[in-house]
MOPAC internal coordinates of N, CA, C and O (Angstrom, degrees):
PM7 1SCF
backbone

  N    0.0000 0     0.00 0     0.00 0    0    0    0
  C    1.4477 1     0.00 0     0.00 0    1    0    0
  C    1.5302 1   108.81 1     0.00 0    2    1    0
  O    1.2310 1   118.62 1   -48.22 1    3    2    1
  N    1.5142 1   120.24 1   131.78 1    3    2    1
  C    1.6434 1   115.15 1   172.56 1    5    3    2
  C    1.3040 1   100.71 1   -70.18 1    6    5    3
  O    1.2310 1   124.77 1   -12.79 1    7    6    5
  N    1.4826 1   108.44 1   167.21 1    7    6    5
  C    1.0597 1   138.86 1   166.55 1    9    7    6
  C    1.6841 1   111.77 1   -87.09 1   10    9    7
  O    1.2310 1   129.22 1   -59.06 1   11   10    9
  N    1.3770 1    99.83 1   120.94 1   11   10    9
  C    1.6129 1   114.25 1   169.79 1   13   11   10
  C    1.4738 1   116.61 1   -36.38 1   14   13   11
  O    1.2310 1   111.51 1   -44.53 1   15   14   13
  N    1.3557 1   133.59 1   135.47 1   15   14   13
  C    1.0877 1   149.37 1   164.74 1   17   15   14
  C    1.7477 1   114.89 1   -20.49 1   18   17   15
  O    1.2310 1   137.20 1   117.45 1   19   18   17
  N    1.1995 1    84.30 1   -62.55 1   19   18   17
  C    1.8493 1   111.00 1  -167.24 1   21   19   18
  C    1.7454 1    77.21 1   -53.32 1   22   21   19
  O    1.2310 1   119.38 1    90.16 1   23   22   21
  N    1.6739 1   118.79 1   -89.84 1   23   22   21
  C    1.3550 1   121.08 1  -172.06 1   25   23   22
  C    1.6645 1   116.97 1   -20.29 1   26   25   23
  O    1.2310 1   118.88 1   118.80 1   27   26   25
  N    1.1567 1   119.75 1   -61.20 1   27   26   25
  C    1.3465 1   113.33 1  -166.27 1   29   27   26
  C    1.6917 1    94.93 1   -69.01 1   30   29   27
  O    1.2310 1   113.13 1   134.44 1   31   30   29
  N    1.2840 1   130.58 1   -45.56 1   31   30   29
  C    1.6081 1   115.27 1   175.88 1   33   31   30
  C    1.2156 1   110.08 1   -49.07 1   34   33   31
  O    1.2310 1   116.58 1   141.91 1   35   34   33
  N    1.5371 1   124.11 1   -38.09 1   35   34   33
  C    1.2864 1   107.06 1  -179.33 1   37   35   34
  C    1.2838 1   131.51 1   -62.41 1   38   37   35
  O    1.2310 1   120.14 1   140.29 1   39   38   37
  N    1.2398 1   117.34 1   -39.71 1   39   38   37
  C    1.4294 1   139.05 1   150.82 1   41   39   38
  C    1.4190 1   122.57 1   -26.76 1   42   41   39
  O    1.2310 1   130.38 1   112.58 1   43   42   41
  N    1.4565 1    97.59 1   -67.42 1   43   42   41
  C    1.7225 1   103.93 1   168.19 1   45   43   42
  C    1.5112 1   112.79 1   -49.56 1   46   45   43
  O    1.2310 1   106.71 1   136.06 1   47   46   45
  N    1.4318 1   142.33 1   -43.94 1   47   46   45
  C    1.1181 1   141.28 1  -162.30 1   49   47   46
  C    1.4734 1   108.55 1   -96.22 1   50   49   47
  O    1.2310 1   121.98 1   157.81 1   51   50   49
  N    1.2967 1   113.81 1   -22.19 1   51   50   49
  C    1.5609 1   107.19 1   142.40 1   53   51   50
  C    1.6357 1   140.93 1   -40.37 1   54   53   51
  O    1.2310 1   137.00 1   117.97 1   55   54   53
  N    1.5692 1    84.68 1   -62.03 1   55   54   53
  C    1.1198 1    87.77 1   172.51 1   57   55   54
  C    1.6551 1   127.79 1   -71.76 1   58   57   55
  O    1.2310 1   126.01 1  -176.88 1   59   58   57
  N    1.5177 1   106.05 1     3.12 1   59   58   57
  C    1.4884 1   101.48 1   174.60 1   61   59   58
  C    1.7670 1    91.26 1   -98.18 1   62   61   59
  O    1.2310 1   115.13 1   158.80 1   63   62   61
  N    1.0472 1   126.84 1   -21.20 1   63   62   61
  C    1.5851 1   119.41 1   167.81 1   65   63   62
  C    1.3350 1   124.91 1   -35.60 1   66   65   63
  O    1.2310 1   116.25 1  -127.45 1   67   66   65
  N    1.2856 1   124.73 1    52.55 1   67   66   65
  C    1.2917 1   123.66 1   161.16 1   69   67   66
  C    1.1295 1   115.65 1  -173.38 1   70   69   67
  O    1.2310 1   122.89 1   -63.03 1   71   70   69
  N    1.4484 1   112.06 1   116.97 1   71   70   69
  C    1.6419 1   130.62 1  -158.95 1   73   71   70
  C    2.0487 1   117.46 1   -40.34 1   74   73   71
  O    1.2310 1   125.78 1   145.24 1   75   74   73
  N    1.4936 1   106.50 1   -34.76 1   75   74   73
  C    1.0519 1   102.66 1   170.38 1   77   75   74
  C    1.2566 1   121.30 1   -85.96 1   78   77   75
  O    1.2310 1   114.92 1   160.91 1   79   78   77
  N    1.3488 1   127.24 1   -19.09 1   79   78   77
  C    1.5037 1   119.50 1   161.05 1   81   79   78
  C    1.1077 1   110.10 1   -37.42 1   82   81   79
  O    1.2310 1   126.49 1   114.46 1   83   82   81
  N    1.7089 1   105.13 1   -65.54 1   83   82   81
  C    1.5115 1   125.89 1  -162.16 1   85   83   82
  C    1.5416 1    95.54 1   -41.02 1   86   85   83
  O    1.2310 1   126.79 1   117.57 1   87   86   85
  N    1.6128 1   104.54 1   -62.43 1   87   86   85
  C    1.9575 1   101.60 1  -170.26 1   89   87   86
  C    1.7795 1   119.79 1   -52.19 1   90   89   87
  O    1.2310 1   126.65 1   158.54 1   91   90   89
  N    1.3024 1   104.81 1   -21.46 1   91   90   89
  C    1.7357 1   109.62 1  -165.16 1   93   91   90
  C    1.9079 1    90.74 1   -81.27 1   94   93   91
  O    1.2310 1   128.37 1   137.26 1   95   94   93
  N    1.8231 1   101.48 1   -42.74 1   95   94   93
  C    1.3875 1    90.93 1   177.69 1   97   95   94
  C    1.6117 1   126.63 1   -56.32 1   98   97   95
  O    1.2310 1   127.42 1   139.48 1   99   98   97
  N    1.3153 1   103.32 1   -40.52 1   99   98   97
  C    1.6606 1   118.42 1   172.74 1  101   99   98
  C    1.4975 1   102.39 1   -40.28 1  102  101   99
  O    1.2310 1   128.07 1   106.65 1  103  102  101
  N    1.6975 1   102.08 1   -73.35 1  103  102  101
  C    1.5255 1    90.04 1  -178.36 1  105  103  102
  C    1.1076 1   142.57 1   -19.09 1  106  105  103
  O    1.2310 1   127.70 1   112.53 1  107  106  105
  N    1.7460 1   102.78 1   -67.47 1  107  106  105
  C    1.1992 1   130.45 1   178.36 1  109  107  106
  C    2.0195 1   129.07 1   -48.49 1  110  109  107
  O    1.2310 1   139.22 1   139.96 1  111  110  109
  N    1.7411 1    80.33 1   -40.04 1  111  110  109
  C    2.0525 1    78.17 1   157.51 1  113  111  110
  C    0.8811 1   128.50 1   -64.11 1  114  113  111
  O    1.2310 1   124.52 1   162.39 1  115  114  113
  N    1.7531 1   108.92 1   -17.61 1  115  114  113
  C    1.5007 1   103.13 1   178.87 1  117  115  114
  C    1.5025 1   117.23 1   -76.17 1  118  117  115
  O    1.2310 1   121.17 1   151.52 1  119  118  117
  N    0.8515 1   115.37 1   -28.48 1  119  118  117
  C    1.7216 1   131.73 1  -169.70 1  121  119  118
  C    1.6024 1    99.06 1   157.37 1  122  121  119
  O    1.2310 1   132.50 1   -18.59 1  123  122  121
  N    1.6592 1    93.46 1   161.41 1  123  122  121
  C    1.2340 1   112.39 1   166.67 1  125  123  122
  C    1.5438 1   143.97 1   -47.01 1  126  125  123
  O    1.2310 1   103.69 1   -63.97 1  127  126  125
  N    1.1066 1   147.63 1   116.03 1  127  126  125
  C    1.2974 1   128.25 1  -159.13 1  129  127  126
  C    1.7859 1   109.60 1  -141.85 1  130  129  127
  O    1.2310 1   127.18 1   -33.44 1  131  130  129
  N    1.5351 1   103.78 1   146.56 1  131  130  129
  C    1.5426 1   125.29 1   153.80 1  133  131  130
  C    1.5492 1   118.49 1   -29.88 1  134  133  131
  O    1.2310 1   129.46 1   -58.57 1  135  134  133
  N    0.9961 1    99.38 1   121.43 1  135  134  133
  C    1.8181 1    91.18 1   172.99 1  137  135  134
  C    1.4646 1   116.55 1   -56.50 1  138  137  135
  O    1.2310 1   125.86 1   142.96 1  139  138  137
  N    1.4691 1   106.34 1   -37.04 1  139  138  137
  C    1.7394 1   118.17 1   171.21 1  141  139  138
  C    1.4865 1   103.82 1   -63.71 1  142  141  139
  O    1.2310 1   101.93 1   138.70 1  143  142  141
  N    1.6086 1   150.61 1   -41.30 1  143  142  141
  C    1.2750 1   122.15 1  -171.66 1  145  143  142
  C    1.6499 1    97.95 1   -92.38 1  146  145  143
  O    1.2310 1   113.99 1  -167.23 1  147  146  145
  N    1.0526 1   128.98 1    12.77 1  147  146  145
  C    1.7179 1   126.96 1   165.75 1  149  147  146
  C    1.5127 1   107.15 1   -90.59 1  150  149  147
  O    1.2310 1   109.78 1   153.67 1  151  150  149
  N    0.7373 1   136.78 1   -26.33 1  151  150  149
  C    1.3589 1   160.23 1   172.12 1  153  151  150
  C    1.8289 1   115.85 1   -60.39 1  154  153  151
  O    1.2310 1   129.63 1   128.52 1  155  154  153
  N    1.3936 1    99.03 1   -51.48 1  155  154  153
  C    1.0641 1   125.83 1   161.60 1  157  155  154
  C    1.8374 1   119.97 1   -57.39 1  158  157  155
  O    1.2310 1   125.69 1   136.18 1  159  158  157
  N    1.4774 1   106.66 1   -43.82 1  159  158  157
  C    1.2814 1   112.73 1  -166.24 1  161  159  158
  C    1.6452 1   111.30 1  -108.40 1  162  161  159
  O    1.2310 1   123.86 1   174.08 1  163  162  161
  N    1.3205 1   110.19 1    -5.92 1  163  162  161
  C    1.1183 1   125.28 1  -174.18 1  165  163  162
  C    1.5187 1   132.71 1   -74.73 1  166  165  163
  O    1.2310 1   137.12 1   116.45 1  167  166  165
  N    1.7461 1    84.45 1   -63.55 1  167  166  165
  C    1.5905 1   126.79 1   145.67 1  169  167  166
  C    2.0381 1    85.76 1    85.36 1  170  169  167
  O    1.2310 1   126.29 1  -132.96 1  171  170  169
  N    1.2476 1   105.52 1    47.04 1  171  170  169
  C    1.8755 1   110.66 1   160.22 1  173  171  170
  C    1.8827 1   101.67 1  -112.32 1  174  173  171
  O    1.2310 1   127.87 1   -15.88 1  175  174  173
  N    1.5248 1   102.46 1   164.12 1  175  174  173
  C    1.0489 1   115.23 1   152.59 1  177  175  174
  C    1.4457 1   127.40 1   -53.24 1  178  177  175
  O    1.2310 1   117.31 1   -38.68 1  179  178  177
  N    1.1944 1   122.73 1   141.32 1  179  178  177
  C    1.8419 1   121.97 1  -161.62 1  181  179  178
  C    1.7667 1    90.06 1   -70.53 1  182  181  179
  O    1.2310 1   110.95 1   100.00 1  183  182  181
  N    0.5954 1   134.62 1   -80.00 1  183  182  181
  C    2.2100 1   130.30 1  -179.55 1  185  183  182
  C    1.3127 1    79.10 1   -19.33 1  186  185  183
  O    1.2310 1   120.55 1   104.14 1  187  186  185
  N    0.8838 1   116.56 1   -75.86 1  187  186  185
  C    1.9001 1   108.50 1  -144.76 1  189  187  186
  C    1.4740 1   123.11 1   -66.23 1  190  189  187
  O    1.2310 1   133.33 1   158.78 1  191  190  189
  N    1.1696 1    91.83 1   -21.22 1  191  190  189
  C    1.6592 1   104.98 1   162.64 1  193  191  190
  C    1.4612 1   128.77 1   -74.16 1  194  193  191
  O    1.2310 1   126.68 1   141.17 1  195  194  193
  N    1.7079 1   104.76 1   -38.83 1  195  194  193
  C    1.3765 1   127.07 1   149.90 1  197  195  194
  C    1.7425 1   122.79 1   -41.36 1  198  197  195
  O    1.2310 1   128.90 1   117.75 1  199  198  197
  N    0.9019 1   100.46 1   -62.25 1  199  198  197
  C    1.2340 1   120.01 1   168.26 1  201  199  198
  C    1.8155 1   121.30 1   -45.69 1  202  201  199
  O    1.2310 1   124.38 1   136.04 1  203  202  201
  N    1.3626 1   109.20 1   -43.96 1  203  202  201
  C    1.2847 1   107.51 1  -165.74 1  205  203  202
  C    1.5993 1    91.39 1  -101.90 1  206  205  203
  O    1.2310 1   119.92 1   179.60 1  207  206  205
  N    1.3067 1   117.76 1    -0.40 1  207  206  205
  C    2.1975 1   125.54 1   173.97 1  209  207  206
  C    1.4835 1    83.91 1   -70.26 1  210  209  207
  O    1.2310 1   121.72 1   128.33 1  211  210  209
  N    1.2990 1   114.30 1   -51.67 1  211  210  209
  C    1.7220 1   118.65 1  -153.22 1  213  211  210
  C    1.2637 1   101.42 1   -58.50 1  214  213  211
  O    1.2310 1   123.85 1   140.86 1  215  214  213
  N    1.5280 1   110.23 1   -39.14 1  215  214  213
  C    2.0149 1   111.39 1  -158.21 1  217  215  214
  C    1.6872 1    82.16 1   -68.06 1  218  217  215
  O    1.2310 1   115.28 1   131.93 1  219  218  217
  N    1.3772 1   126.55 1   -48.07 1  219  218  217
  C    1.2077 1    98.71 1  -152.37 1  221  219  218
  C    1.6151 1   119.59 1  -100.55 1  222  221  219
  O    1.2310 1   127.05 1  -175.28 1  223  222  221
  N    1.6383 1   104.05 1     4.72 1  223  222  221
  C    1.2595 1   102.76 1   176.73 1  225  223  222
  C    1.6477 1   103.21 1   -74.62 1  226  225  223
  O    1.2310 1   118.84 1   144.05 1  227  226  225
  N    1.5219 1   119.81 1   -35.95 1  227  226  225
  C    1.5831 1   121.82 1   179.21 1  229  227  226
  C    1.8569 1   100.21 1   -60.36 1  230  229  227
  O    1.2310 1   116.48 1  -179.38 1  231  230  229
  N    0.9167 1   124.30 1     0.62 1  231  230  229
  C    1.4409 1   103.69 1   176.94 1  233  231  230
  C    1.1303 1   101.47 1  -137.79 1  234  233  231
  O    1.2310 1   128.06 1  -139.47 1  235  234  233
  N    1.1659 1   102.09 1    40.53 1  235  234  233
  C    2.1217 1   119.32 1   161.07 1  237  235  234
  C    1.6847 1   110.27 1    40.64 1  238  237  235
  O    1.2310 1   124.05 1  -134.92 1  239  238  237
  N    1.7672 1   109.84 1    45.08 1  239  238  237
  C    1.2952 1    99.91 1  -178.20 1  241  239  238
  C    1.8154 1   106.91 1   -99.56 1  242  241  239
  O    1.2310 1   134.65 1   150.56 1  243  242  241
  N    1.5613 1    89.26 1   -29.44 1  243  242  241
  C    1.5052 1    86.78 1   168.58 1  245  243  242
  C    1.3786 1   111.99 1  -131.89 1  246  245  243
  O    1.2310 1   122.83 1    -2.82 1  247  246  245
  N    1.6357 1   112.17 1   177.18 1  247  246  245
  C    1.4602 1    97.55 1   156.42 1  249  247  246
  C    1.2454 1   113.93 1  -148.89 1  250  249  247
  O    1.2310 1   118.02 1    -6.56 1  251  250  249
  N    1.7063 1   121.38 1   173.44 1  251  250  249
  C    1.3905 1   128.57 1  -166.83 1  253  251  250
  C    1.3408 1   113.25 1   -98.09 1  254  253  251
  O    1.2310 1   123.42 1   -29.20 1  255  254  253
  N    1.2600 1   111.05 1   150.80 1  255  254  253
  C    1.6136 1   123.65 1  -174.36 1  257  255  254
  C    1.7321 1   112.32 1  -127.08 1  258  257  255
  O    1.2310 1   122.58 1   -89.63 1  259  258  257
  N    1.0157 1   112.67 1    90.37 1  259  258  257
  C    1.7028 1    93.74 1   171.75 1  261  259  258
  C    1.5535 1   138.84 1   -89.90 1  262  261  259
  O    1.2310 1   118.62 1   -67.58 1  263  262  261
  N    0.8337 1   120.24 1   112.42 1  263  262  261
  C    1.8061 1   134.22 1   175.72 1  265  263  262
  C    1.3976 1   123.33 1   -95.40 1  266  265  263
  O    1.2310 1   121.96 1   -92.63 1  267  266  265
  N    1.4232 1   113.85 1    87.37 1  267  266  265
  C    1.1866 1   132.02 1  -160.31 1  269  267  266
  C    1.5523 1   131.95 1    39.57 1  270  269  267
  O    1.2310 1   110.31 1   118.16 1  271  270  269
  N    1.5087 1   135.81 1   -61.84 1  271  270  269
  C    1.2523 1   123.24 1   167.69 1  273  271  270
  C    1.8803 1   102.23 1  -116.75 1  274  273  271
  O    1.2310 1   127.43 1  -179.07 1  275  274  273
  N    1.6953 1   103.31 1     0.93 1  275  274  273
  C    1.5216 1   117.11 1  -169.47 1  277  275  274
  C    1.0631 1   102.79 1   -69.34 1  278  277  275
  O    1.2310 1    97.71 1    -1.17 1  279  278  277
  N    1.3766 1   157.35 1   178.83 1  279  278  277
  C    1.4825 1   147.86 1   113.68 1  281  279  278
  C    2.0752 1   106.32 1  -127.70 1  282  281  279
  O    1.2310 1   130.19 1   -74.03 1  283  282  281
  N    0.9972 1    97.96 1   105.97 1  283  282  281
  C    1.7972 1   107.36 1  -178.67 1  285  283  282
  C    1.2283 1   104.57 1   -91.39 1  286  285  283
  O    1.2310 1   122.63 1   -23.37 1  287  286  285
  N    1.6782 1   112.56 1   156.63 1  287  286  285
  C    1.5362 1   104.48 1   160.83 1  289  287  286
  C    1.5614 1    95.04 1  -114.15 1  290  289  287
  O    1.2310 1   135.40 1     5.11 1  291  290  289
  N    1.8369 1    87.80 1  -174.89 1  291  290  289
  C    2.0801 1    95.82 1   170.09 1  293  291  290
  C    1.4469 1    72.08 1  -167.56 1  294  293  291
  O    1.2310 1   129.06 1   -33.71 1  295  294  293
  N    1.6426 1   100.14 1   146.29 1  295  294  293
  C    1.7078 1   128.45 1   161.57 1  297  295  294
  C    1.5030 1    92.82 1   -48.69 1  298  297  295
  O    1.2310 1   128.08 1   -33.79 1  299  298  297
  N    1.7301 1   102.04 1   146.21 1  299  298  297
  C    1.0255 1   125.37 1   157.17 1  301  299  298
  C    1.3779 1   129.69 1   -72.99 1  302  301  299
  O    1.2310 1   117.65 1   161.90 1  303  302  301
  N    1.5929 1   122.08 1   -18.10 1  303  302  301
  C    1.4291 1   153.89 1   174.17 1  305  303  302
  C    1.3063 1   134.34 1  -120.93 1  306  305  303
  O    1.2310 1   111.93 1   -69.70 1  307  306  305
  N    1.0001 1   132.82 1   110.30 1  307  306  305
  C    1.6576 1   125.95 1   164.85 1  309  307  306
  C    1.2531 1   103.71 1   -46.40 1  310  309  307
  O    1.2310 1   111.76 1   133.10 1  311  310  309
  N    1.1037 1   133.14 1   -46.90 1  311  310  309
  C    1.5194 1   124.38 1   178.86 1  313  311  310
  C    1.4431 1   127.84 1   -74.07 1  314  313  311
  O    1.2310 1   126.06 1  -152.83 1  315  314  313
  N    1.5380 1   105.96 1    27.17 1  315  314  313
  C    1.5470 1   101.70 1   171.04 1  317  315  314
  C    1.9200 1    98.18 1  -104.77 1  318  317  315
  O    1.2310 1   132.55 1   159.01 1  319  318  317
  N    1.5366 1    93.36 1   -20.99 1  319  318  317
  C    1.6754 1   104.10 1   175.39 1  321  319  318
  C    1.5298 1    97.85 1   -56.95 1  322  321  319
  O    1.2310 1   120.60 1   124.34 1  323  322  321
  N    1.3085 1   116.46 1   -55.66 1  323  322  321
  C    1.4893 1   117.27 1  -154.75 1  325  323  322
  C    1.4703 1   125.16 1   -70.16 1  326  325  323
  O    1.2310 1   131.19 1   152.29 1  327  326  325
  N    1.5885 1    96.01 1   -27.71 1  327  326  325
  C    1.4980 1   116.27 1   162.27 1  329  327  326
  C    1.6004 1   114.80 1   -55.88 1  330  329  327
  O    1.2310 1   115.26 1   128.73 1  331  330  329
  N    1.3652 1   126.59 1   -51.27 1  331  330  329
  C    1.0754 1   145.55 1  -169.40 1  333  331  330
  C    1.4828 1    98.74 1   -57.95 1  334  333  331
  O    1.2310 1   122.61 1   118.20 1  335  334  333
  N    1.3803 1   112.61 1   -61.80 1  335  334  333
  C    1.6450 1   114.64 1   167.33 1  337  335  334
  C    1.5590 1   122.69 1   -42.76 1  338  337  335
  O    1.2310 1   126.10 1   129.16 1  339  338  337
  N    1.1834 1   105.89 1   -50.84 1  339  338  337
  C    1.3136 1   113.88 1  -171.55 1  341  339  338
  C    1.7784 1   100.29 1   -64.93 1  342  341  339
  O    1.2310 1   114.17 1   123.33 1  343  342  341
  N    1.3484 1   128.64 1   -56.67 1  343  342  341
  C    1.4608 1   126.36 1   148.57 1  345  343  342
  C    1.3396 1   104.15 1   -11.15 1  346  345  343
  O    1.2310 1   117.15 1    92.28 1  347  346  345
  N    1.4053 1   123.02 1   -87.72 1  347  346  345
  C    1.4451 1   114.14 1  -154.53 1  349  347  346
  C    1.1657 1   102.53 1   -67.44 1  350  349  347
  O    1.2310 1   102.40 1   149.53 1  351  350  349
  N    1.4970 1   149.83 1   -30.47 1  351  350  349
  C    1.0200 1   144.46 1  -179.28 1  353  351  350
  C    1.7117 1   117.13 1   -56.81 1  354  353  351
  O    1.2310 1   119.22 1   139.50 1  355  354  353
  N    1.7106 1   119.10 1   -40.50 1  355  354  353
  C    1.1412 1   118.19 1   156.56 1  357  355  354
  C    1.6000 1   135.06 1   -60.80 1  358  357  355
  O    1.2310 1   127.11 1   129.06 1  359  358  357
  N    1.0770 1   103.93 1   -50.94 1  359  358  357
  C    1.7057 1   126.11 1   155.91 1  361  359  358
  C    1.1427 1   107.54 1   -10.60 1  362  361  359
  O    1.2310 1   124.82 1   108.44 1  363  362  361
  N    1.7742 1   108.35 1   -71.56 1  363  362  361
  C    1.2170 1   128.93 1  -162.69 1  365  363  362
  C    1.6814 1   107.89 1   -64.22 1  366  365  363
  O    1.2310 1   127.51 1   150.73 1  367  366  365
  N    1.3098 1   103.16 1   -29.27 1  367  366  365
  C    1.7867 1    93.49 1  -168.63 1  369  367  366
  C    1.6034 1   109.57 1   -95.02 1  370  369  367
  O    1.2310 1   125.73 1   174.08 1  371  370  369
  N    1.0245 1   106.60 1    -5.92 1  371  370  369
  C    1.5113 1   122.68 1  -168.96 1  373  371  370
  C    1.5713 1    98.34 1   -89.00 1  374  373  371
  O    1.2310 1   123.64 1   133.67 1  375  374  373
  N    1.6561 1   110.63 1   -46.33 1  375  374  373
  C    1.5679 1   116.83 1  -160.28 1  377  375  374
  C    1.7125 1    76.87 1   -88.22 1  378  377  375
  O    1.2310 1    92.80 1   160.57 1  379  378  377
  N    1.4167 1   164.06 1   -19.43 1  379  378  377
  C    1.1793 1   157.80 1  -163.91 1  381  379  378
  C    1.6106 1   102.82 1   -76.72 1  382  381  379
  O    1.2310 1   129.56 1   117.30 1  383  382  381
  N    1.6167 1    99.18 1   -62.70 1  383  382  381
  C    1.4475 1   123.08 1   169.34 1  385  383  382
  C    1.6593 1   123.14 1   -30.37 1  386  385  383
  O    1.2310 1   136.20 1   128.71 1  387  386  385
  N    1.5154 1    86.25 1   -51.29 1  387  386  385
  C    1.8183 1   103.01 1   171.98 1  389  387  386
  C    1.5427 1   122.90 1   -55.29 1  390  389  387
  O    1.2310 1   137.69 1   135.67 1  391  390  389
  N    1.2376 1    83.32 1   -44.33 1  391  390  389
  C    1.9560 1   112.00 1  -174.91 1  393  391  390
  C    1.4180 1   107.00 1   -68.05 1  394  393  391
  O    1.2310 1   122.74 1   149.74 1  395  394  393
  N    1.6444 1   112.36 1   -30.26 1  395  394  393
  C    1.7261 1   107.18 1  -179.17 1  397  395  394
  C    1.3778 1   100.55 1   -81.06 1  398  397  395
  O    1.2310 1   118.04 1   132.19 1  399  398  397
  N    1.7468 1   121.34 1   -47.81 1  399  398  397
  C    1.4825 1   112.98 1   179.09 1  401  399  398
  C    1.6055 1   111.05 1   -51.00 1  402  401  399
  O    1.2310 1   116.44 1   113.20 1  403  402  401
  N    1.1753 1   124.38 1   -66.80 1  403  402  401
  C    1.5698 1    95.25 1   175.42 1  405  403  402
  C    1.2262 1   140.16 1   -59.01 1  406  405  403
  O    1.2310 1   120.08 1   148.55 1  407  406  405
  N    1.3914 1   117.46 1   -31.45 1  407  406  405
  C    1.6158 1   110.86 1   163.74 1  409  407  406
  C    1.9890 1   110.92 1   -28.39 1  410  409  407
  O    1.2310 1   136.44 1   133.91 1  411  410  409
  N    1.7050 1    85.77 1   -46.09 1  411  410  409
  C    1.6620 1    88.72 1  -157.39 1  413  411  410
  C    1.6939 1   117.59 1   -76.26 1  414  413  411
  O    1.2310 1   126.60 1   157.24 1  415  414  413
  N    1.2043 1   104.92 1   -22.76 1  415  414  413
  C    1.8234 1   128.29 1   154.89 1  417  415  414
  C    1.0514 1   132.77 1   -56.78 1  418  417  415
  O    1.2310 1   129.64 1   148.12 1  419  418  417
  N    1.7854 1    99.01 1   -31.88 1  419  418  417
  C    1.8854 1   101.33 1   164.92 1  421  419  418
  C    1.7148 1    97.19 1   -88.19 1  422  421  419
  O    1.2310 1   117.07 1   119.95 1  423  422  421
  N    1.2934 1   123.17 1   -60.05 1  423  422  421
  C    1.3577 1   121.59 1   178.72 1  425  423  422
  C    1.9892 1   117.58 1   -36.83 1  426  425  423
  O    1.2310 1   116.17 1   159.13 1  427  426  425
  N    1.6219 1   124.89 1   -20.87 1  427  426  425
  C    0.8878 1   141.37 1  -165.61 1  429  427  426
  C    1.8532 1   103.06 1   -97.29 1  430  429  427
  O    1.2310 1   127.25 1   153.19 1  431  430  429
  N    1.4704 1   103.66 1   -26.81 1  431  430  429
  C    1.3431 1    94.86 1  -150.77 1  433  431  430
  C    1.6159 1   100.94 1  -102.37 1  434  433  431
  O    1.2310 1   122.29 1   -27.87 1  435  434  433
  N    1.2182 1   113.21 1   152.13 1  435  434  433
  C    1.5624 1   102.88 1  -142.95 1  437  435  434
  C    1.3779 1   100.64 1   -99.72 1  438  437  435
  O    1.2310 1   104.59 1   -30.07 1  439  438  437
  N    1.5179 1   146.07 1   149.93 1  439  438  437
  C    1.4102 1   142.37 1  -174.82 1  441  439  438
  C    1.2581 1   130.06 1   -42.33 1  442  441  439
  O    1.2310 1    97.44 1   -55.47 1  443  442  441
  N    1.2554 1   157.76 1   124.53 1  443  442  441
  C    1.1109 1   158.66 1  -175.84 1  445  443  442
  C    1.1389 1   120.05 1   -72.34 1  446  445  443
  O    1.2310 1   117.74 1   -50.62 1  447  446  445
  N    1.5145 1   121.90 1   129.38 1  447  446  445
  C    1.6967 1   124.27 1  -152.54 1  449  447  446
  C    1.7646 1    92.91 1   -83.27 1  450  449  447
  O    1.2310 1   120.10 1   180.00 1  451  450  449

């Protein structure tokens, strides 16, 4: 039996559940990169960075390239870039949203004797 739609999205957004994915993905919209300058920008232990290449190479978000002792990745999709945008684009209106409720909580809250 497949798995429901909803399920496998959920899955997918799991697997973006974890902040350094998220950063290796960032990278990666930018262009392609060295495991050594992610490493660099990342700022994890090399295993653990390894580790979180693996989560996302098994869910075909990126993939690896090796050049002699190099091994780089690059997204498998332009549309994992675009997703990422669309993220910050929500982020942004939500964390904006936040920013008007407190303005209006200090403006609400009455002087202190």
């Amino acid at each position: 039996m497949k798995a429901p739609l909803y399920q496998l999205k959920a899955e997918f957004f799991k697997t973006l559940g974890h902040p350094v994915r998220i950063r290796v993905l960032e990278l990666l919209s930018e262009r392609d990169h060295a495991v050594s300058e992610m490493l660099a920008e990342v700022d994890v232990e090399a295993a653990h960075l390894s580790q979180q290449l693996a989560v996302l190479r098994r869910s075909n978000l990126v993939v690896a390239r090796r050049e002699g002792s190099t091994v780089s990745y690059s997204l498998t999709s332009p549309e994992v870039a675009d997703l990422l945008a669309v993220a910050r684009t929500i982020l942004s209106g939500v964390l904006a949203g936040q920013a008007e409720l407190l303005a209006d909580l200090h403006a609400a809250t009455p002087p202190s004797s």
